[in-house]
C-alpha positions as CSV (number, residue, x, y, z in Angstrom):
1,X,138.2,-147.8,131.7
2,X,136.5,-147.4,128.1
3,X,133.3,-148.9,129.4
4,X,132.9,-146.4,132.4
5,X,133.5,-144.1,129.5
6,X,131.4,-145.1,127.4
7,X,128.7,-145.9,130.2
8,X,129.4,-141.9,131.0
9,X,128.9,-140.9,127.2
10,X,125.4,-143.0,127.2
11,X,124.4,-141.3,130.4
12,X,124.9,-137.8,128.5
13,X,123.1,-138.6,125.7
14,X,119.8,-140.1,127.1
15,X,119.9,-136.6,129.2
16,X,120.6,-134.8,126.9
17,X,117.5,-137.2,124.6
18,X,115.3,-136.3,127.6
19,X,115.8,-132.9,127.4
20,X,115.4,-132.6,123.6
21,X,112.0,-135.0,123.9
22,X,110.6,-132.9,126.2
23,X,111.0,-129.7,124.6
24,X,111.4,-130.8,120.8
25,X,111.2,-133.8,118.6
26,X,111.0,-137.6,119.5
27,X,114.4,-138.8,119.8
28,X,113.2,-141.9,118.8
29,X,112.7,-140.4,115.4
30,X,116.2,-138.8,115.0
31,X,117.4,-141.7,113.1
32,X,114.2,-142.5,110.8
33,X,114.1,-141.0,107.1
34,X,112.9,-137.8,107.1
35,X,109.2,-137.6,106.5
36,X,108.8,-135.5,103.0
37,X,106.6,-132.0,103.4
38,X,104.3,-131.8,100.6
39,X,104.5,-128.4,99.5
40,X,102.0,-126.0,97.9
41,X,102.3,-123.4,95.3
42,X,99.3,-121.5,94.9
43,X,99.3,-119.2,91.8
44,X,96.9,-115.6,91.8
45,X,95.9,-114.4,88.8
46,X,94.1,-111.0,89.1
47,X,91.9,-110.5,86.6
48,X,90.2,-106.8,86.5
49,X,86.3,-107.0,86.5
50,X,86.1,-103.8,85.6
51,X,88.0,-102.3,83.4
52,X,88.0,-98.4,83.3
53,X,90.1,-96.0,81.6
54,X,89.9,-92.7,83.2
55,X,88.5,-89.9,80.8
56,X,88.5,-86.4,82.3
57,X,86.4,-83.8,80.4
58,X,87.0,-80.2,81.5
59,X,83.9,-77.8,81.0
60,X,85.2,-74.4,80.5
61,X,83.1,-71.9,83.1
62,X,82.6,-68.9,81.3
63,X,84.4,-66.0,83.6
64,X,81.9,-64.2,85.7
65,X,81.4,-60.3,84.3
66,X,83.2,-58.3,87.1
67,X,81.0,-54.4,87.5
68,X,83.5,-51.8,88.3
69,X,81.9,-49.3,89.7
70,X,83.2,-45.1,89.5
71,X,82.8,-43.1,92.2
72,X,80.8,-40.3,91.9
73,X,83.0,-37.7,93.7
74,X,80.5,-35.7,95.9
75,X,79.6,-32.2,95.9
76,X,81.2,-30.2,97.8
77,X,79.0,-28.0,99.2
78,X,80.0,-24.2,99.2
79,X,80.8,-22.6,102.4
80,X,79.0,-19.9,103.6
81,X,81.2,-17.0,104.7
82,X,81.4,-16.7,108.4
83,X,78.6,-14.4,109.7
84,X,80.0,-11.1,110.8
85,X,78.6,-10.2,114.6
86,X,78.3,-6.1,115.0
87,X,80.8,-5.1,117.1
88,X,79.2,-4.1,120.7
89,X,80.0,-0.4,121.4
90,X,81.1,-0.3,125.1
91,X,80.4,3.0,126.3
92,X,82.2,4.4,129.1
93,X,80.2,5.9,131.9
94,X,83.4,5.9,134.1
95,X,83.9,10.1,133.3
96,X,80.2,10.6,133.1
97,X,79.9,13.3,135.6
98,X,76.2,15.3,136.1
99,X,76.8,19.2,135.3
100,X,74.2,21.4,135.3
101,X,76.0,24.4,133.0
102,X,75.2,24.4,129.7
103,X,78.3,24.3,126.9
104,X,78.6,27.1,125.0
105,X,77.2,26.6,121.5
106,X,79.9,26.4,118.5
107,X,80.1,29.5,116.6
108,X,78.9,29.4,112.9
109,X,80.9,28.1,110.2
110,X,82.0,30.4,107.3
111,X,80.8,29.8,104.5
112,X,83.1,28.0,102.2
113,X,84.9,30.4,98.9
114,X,83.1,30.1,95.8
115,X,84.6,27.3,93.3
116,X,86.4,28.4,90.2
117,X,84.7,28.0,87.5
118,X,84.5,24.9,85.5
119,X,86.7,24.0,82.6
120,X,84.2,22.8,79.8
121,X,83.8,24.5,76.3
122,X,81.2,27.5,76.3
123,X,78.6,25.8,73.0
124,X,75.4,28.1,73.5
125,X,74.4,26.5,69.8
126,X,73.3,23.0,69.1
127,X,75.1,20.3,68.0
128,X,73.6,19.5,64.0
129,X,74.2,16.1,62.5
130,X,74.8,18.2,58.8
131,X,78.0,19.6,60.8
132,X,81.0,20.1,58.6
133,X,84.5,20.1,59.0
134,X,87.5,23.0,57.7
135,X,88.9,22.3,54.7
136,X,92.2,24.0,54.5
137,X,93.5,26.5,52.1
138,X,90.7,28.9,53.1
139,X,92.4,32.1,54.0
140,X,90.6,34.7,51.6
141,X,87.9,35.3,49.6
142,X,89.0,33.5,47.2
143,X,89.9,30.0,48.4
144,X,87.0,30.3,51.0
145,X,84.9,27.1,52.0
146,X,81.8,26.8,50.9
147,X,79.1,25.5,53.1
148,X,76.2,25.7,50.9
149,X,73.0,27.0,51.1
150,X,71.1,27.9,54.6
151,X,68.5,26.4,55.4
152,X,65.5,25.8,58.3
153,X,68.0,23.1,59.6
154,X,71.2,25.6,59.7
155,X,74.9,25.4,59.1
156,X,77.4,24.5,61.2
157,X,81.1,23.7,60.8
158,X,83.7,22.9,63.2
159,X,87.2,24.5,62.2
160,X,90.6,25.2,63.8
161,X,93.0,28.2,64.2
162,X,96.5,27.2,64.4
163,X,98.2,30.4,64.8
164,X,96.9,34.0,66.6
165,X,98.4,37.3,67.3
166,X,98.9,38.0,70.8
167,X,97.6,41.7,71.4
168,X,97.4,41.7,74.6
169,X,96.0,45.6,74.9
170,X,91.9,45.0,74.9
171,X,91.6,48.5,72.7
172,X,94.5,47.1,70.1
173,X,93.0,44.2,70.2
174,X,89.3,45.0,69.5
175,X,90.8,47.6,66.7
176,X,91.9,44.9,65.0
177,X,91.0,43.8,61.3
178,X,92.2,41.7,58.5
179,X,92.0,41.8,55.2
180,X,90.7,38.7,53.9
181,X,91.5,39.4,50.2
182,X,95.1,38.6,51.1
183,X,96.9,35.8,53.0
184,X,98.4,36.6,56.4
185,X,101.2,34.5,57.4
186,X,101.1,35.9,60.5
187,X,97.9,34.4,61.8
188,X,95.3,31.5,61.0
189,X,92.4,33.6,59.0
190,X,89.2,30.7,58.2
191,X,86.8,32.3,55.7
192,X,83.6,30.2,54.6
193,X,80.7,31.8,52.3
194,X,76.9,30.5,51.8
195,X,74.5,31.7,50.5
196,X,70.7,32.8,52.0
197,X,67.7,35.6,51.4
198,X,67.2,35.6,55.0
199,X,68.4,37.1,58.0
200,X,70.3,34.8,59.9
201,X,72.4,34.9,63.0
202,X,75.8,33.4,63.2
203,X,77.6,32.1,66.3
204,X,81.2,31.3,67.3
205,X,81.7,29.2,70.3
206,X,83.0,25.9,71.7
207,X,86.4,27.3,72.5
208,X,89.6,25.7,73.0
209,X,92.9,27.4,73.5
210,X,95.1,24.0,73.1
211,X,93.9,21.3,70.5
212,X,91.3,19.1,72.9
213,X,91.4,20.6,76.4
214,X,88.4,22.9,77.4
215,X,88.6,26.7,78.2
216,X,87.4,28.2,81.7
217,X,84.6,30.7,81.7
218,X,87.1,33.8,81.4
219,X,88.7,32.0,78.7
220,X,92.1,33.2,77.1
221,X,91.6,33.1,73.3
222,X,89.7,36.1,71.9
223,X,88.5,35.4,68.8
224,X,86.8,38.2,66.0
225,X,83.5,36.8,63.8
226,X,83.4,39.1,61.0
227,X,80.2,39.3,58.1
228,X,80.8,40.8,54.8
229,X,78.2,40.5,51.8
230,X,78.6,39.4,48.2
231,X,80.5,42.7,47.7
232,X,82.6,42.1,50.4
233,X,81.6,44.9,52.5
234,X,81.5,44.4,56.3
235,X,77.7,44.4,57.6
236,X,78.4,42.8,61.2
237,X,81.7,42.1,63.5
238,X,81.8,40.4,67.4
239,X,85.1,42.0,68.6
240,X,83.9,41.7,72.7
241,X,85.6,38.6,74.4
242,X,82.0,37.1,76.0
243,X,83.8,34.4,74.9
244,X,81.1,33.3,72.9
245,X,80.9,35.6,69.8
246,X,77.5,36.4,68.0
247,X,76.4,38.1,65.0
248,X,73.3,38.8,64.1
249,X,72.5,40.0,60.6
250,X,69.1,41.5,59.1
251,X,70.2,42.1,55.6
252,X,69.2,40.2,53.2
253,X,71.1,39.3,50.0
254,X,72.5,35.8,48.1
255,X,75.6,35.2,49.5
256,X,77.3,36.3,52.6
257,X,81.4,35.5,53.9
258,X,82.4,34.3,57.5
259,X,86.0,35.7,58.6
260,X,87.4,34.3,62.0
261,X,90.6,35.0,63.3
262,X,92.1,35.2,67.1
263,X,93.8,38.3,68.2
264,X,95.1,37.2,71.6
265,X,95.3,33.2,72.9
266,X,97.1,30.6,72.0
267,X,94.6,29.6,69.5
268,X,92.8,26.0,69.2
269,X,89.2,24.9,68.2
270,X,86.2,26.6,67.6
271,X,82.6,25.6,65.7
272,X,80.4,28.2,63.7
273,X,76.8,28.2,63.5
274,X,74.3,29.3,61.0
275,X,70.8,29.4,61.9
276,X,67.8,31.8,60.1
277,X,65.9,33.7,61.7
């Protein structure tokens, strides 16, 4: 029984030999020493040929100038103003109807009412750049102004009565007089004196019944222009309301007065003229 065992266990292992010599090592050689492998140790050494050491050099670029260009703002150009077209005048010929009768003609206009006349100071005299002004006390023959002597050139002096009488009867009015060797305080009374060998004529005009405004033609102040000589008699008077008062004097002598007053008004400017004759 233990050899047809054992006969078994050979049969197995020669298959099995078979099979393992056919696909792997002889089994004839599973028992020999084992053959030694020689082994071999190969050692690299890497030596560098080259050896380099990396240097990096940076170049600064120098920045680029940058232009920055302004706008120049344009002009504006100025409008022209819209041209303005004429308006077309449509004429309607709808009513235009043919008639041979003639329209009466219009009757004549009236002719218009003269114009008042206008407000402006009455100066018949011309203006003299020597004028003078009033220098106040001069009420009498003895504080009146003196102008001076008359010459080619004249005299004139622009003066102001600030208080009149108001006589409103022409007749009382022209009757009037003063007596300019004493103060009124009833009324303004200028009195000037100069002195001439010549006749002369002496004028009062330049009217103005309140301080600045002008009279009318027909003005309302009535104003007297008296002449007395050195012995203060009277040789020459304007009592008539032209308005512009005038008084012309052919005596000769070396000094002569002025008296002016207002007997009806409200009183205001005036300017006296002296010229030779």
């Amino acid at each position: 029984m233990k050899q047809v065992l054992l006969f078994i266990l050979l049969l197995i292992i020669l298959g099995v030999g078979y099979l393992v010599g056919a696909h792997g090592p002889d089994p004839t050689q599973w028992f020999a020493p084992p053959t030694p492998t020689p082994t071999f140790t190969f050692t690299s050494t890497s030596t560098p040929l080259n050896t380099a050491t990396p240097t990096a050099t940076f170049t600064p670029i120098p920045p680029t100038p940058t232009m920055t260009a302004t706008p120049v703002p344009k002009k504006k150009k100025a409008k022209k103003p819209p041209k303005k077209h004429p308006k077309k005048v449509v004429v309607d010929h709808s009513n235009d109807v043919t008639d041979d009768t003639e329209e009466p003609a219009p009757p004549p206009k009236k002719p218009e009412p003269p114009q008042p006349p206008e407000r402006k100071p009455i100066c018949n005299s011309a203006a003299l750049p020597n004028a003078m002004v009033e220098l106040e006390p001069n009420e009498t023959f003895m504080t009146a102004q003196t102008l001076g002597s008359l010459t080619s050139q004249g005299l004139q002096v622009h003066g102001t009565l600030t208080k009149v009488l108001n006589l409103t009867d022409t007749a009382s009015a022209d009757a009037y007089r003063v007596d300019p060797n004493l103060e009124n305080a009833d009324l303004d009374v200028d009195v000037y004196s100069f002195s001439t060998t010549t006749p002369f004529l002496a004028v009062l005009d330049c009217y103005t019944h309140v301080v600045g405004r002008p009279n009318p033609l027909y003005q309302e102040n009535n104003y007297q222009l008296e002449i007395y000589n050195e012995a203060l008699k009277l040789v020459g008077s304007s009592t008539q309301n032209d308005p512009v008062e005038s008084v012309e004097v052919e005596e000769t002598g070396s000094k002569f007065y002025v008296v002016i007053y207002g007997v009806d008004g409200t009183g205001g400017n005036y300017r006296l003229t002296l010229t030779p004759k």
